[in-house]
N, CA, C and O of each residue as an XYZ file, in Angstrom:
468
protein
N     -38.882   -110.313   -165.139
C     -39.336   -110.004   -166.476
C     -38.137   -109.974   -167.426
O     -38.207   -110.626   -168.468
N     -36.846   -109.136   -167.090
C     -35.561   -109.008   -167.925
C     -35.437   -110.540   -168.111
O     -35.885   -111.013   -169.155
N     -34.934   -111.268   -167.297
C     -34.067   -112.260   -166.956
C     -35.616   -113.678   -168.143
O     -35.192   -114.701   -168.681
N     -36.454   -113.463   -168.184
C     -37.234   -114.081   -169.084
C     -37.103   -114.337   -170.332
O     -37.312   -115.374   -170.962
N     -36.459   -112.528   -170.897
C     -35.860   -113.308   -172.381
C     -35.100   -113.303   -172.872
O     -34.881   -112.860   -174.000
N     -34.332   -113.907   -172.003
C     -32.824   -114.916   -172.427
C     -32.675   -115.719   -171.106
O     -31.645   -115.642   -170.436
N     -33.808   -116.545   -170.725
C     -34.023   -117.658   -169.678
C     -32.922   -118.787   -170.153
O     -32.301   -119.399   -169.284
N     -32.710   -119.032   -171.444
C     -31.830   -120.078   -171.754
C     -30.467   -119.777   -172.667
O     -30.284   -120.551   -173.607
N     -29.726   -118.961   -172.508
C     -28.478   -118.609   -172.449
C     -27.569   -118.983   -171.692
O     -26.435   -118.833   -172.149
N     -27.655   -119.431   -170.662
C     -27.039   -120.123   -169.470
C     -26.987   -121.629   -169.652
O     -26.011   -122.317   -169.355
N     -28.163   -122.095   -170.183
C     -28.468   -123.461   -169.990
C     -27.898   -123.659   -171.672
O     -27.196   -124.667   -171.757
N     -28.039   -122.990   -172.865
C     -26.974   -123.168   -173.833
C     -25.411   -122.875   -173.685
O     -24.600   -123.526   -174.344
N     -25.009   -121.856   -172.783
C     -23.760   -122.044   -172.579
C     -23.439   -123.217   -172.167
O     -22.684   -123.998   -172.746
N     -24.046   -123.401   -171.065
C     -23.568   -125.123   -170.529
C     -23.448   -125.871   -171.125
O     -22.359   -126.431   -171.009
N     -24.524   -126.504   -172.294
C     -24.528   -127.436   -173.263
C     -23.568   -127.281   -173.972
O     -22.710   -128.141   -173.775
N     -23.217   -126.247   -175.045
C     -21.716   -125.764   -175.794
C     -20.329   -126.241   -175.220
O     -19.503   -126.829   -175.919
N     -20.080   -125.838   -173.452
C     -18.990   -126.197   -172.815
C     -18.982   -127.330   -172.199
O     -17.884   -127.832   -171.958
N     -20.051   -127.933   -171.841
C     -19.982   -129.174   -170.846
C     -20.536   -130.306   -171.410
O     -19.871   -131.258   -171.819
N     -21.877   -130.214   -171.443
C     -23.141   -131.155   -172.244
C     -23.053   -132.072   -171.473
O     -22.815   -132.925   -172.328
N     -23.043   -132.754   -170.328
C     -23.263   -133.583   -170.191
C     -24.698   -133.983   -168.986
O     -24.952   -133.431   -167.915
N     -25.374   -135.048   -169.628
C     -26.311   -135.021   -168.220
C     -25.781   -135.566   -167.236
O     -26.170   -135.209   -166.124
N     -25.204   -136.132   -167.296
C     -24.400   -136.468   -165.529
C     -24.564   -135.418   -164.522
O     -25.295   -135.283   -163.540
N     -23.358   -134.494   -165.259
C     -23.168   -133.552   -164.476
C     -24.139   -132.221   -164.183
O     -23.928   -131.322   -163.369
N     -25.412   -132.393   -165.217
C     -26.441   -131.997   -164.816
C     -27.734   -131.814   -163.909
O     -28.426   -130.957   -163.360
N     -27.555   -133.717   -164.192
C     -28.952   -133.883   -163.333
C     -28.031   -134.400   -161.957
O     -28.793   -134.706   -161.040
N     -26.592   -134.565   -161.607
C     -26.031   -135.248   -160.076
C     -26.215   -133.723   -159.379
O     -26.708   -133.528   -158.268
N     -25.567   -132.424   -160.531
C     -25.258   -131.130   -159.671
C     -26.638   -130.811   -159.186
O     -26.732   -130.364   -158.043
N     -28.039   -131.030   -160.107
C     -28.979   -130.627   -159.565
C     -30.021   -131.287   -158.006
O     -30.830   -130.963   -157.136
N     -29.324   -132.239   -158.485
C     -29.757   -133.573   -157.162
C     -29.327   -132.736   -156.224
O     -30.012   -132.224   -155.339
N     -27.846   -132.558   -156.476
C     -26.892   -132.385   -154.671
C     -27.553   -131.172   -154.457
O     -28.159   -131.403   -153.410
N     -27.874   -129.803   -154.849
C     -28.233   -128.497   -155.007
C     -29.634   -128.947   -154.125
O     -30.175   -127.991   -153.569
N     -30.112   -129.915   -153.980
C     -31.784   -130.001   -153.843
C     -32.056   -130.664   -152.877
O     -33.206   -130.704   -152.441
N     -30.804   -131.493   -152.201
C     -30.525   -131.888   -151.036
C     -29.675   -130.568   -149.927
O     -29.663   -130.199   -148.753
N     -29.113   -130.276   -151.117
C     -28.085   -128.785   -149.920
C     -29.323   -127.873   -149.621
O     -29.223   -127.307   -148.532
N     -30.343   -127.623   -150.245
C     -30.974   -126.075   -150.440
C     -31.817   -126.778   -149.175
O     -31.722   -126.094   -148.156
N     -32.650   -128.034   -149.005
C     -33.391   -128.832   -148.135
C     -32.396   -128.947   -146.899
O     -32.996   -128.497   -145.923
N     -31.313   -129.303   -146.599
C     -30.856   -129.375   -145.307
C     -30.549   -128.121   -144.650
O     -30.733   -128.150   -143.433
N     -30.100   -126.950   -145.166
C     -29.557   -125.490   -144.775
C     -31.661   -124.765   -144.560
O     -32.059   -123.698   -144.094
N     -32.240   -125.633   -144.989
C     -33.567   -124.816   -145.038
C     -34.227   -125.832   -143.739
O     -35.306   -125.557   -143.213
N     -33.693   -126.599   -143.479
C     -33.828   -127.502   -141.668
C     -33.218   -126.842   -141.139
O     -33.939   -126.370   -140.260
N     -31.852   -126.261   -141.034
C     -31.401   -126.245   -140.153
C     -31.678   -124.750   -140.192
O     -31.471   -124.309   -139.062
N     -32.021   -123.890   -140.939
C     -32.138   -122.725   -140.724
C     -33.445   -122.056   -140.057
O     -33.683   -120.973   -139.521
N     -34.208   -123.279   -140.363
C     -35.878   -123.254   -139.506
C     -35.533   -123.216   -138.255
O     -35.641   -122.256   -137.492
N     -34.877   -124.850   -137.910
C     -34.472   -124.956   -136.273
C     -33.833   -123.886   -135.434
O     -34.034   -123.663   -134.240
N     -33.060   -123.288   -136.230
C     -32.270   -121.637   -135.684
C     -33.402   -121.196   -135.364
O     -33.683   -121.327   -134.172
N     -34.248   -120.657   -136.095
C     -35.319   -120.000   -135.694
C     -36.676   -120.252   -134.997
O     -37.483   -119.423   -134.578
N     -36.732   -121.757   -134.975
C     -37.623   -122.151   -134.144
C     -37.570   -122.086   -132.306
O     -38.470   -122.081   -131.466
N     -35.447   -122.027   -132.160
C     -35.096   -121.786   -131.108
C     -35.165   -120.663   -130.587
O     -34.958   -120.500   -129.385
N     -35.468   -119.702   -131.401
C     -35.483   -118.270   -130.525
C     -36.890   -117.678   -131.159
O     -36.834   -116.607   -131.764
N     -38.297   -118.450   -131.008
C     -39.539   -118.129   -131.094
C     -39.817   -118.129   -129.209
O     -38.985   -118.224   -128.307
N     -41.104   -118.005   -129.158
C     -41.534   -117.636   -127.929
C     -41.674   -118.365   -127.517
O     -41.273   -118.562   -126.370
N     -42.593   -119.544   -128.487
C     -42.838   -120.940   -128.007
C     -42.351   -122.033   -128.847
O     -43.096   -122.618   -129.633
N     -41.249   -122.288   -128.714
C     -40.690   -123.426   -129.181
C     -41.681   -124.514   -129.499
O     -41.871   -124.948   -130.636
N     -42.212   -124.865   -128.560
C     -42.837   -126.029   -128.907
C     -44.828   -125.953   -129.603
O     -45.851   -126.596   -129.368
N     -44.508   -124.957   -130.366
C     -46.006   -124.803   -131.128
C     -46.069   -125.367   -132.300
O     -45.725   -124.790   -133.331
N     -46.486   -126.467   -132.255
C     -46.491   -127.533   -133.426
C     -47.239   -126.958   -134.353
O     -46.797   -127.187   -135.478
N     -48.316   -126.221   -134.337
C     -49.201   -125.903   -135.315
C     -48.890   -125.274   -136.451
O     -49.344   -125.404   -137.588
N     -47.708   -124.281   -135.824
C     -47.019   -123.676   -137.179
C     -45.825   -124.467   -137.842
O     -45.035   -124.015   -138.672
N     -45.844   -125.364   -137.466
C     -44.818   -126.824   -137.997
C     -45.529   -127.213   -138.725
O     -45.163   -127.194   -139.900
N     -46.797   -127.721   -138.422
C     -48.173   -128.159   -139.638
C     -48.448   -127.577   -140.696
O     -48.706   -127.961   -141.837
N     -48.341   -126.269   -140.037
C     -48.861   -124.869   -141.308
C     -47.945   -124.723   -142.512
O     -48.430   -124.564   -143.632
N     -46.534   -124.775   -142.296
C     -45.520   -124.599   -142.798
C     -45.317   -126.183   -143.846
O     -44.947   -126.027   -145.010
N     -45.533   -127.340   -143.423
C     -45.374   -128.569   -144.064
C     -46.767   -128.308   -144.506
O     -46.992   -128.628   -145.674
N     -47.520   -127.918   -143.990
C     -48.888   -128.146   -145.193
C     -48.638   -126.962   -146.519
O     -48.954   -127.169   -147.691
N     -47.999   -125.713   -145.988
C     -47.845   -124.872   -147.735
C     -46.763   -125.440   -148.064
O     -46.700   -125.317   -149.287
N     -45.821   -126.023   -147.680
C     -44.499   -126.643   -148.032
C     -45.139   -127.373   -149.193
O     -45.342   -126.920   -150.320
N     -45.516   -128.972   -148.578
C     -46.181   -130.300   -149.623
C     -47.500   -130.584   -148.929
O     -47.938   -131.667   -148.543
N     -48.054   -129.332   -148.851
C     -49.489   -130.213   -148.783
C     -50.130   -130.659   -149.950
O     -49.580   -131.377   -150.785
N     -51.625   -130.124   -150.045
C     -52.312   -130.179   -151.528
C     -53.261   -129.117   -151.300
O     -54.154   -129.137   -150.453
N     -52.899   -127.794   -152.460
C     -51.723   -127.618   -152.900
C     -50.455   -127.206   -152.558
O     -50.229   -126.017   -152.333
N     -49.564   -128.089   -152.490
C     -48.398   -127.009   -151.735
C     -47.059   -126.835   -152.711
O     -46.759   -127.579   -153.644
N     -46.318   -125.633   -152.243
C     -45.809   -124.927   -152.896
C     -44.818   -126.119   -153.689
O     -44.550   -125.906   -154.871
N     -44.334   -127.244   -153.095
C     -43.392   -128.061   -153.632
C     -44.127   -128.855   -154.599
O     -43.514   -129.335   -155.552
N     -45.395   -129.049   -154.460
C     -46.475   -130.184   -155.174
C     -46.060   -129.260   -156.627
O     -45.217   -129.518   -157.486
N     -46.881   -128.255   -156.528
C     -46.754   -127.105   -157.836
C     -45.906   -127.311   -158.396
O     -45.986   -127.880   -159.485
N     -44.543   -126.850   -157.756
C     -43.418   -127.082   -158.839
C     -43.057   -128.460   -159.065
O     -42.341   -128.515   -160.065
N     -43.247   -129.561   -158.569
C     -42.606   -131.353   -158.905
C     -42.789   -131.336   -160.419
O     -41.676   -131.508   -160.915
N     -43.615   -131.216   -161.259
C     -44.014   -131.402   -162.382
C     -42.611   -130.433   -163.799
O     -42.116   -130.906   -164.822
N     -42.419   -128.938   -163.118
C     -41.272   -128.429   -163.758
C     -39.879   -128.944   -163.024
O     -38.849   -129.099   -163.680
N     -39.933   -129.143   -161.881
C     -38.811   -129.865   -161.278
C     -38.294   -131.028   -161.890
O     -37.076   -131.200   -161.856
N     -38.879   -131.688   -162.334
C     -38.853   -133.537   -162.696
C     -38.446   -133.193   -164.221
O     -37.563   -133.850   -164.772
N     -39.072   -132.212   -164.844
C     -38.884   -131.840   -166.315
C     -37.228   -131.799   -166.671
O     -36.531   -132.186   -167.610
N     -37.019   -131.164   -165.484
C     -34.938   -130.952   -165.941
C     -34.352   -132.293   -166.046
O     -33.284   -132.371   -166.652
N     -34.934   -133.495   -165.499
C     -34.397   -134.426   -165.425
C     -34.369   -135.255   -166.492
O     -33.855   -136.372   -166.426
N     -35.063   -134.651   -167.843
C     -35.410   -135.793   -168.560
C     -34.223   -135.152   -169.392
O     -33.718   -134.041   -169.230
N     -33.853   -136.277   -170.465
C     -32.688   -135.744   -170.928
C     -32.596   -134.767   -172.271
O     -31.646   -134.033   -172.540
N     -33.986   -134.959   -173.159
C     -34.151   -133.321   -173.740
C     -35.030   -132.057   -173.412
O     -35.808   -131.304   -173.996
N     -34.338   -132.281   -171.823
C     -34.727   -130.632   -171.742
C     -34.126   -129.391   -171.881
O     -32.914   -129.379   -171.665
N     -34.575   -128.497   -172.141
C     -34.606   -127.090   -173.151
C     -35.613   -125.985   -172.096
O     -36.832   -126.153   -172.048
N     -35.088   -125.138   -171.484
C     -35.537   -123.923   -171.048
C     -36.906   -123.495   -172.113
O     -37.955   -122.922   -171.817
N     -36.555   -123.881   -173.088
C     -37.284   -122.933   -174.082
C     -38.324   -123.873   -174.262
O     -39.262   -123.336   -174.851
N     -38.517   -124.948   -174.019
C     -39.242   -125.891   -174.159
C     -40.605   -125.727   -173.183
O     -41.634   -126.347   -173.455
N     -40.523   -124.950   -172.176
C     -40.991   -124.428   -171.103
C     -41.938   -123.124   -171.504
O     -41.384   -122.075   -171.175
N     -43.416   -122.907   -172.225
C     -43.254   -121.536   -172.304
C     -44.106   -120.425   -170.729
O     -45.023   -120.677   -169.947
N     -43.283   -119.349   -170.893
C     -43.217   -119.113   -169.746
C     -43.919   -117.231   -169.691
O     -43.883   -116.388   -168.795
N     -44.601   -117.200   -171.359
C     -45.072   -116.162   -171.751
C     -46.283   -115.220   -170.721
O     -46.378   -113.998   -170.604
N     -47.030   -116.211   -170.136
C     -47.697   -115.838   -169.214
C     -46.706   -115.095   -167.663
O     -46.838   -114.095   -166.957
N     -45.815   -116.173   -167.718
C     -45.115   -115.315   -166.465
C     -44.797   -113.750   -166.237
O     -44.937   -112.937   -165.323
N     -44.108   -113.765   -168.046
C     -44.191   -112.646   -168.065
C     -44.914   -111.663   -168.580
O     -44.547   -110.502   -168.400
N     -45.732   -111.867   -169.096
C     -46.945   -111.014   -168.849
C     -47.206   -110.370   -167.319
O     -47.193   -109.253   -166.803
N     -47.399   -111.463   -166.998
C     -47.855   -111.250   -165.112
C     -46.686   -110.131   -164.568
O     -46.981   -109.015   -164.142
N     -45.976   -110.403   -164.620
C     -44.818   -109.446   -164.155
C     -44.633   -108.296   -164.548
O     -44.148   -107.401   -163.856
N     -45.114   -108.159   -166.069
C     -44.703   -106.711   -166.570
C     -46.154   -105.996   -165.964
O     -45.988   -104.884   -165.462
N     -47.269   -106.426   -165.968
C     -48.749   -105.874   -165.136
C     -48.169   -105.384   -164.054
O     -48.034   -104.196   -163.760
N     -47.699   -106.676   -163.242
C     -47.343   -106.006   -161.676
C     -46.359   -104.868   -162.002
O     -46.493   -103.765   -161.472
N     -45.659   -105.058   -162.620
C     -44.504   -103.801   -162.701
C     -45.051   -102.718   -163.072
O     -44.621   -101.636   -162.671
N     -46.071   -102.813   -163.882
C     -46.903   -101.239   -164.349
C     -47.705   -100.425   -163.397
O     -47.905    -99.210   -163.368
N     -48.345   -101.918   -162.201
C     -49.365   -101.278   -161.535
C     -47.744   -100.595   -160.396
O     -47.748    -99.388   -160.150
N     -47.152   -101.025   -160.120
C     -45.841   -100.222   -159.357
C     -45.791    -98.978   -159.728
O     -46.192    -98.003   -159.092
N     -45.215    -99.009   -160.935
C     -44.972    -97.679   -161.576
C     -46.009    -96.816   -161.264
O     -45.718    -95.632   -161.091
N     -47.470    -97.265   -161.130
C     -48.347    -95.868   -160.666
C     -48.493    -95.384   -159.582
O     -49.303    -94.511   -159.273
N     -47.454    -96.090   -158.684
C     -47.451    -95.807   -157.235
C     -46.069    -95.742   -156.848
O     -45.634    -96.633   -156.118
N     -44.921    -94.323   -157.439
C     -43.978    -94.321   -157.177
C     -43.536    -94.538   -155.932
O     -42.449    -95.068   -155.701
N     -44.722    -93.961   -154.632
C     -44.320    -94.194   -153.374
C     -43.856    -95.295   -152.784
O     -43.274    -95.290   -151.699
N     -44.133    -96.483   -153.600
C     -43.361    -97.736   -153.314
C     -42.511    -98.284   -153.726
O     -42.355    -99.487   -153.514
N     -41.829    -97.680   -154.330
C     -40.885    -97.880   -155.233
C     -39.604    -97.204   -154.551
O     -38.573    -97.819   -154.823
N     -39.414    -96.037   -153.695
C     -38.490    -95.616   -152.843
C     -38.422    -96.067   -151.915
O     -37.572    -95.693   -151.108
C-alpha cells in the first residue's frame, strides 16, 4: 500500500540519471532469465529431498498455475510486455484498485490484532 504512492520515483530517478532503453529493457531481459533459472534450479533442490521424487503430478500442477489458462505468468504477460515498449511510465499503469484492496485487507488485520503478533 506505502510503496503504491510513489510506485514511480525509482523509475524517474532512472530516467533523470540513465534514460536509456537499452539498458532498460537488456537489464530486464537478463533479470527474467536469472529469476527463471535460480527458480529451476531451486525447484530441483527441492524436488530432491520430497518423498517422491518422481510424482509428476505436482510438476503438472505447478506448470499449470505457473502458464496454464489462467496462470499466474499468463496474468502478468500483458503488464510484463508493457515495460518493453518504449513510453512506458509506472504511472501510466493505474493501480488504484490495488490499493484499495490492500488498505481493506490491512483494516480487516487490524481487527484481529492476534495476527498481527
Amino acid at each position: 500500500v506505502e510503496e503504491s504512492e510513489h510506485k514511480s520515483v525509482a523509475f524517474d530517478v532512472y530516467r533523470d540519471q540513465v534514460d536509456s532503453y537499452w539498458v532498460r529493457t537488456s537489464e530486464m531481459a537478463f533479470t527474467t532469465v536469472e529469476f527463471i533459472g535460480f527458480t529451476i534450479l531451486h525447484y530441483n533442490q527441492l524436488r530432491a529431498e520430497m518423498d517422491d521424487p518422481t510424482d509428476w503430478k505436482s510438476v503438472r500442477q505447478g506448470l499449470n498455475w505457473l502458464v496454464g489458462n489462467p496462470g499466474w505468468l499468463r496474468k502478468l504477460g500483458k503488464s510484463y510486455l508493457a515495460y518493453y515498449k518504449r513510453d512506458f511510465h509506472p504511472s501510466k499503469r493505474d493501480s488504484a484498485h490495488l490499493r484499495q484492496q490492500g488498505l481493506e485487507k490491512l483494516a480487516r488485520l487490524m481487527k484481529r490484532p492476534q495476527l498481527l503478533s
